[in-house]
N, C-alpha and C positions, 0 to 999 in steps of 0.2 A: 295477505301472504306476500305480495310481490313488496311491499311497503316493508316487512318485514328482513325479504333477501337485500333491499337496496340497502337497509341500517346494518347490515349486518355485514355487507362489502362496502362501502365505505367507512367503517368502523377497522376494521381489516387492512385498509388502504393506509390508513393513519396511522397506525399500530404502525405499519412497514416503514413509512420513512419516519417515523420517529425512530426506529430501529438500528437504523442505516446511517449511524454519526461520521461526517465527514471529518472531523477532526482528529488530529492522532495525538498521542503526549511525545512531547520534546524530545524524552530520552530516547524514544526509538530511532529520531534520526540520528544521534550520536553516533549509536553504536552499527550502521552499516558501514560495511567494508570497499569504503568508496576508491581506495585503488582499483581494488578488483573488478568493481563497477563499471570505472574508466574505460580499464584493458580491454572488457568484451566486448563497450558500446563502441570504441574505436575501431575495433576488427571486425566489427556489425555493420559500422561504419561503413568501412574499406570495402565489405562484400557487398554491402545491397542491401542488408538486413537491415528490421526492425526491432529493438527489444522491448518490450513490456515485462518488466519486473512483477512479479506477484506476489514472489518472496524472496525479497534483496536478500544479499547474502551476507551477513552478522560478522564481525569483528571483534575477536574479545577482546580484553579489557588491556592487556600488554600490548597488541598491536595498534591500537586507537593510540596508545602513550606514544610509541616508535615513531607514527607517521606526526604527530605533532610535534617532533621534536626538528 
């Protein structure tokens, strides 16, 4: 039984980080709205603050053209 629980959480364990892909595709960092990004962490900056992004804020497809230009 106990032989049984250990196959069965480390099988478990495996399963999680295989899960857990560090890697992201290319085109997502394209398209964040890294002005915007700037502006907060500079006034984040200026107070004290720390930011941790969790869901950066997206740029559509005309304003990515703008700031490249």
């Amino acid at each position: 039984m106990k032989r049984l629980i250990l196959i069965s959480v480390l099988s478990l364990s495996l399963l999680g980080c295989a899960a857990s892909s560090e890697t992201r595709p290319e085109s997502s960092f394209k398209s964040i709205d890294q002005s915007y990004v700037n502006a907060v962490e500079y006034q984040a900056r200026r107070a004290g603050v720390r930011v941790e992004w969790v869901n950066p804020p997206r740029a559509s497809e005309s304003e990515l053209q703008q700031n490249q230009r």
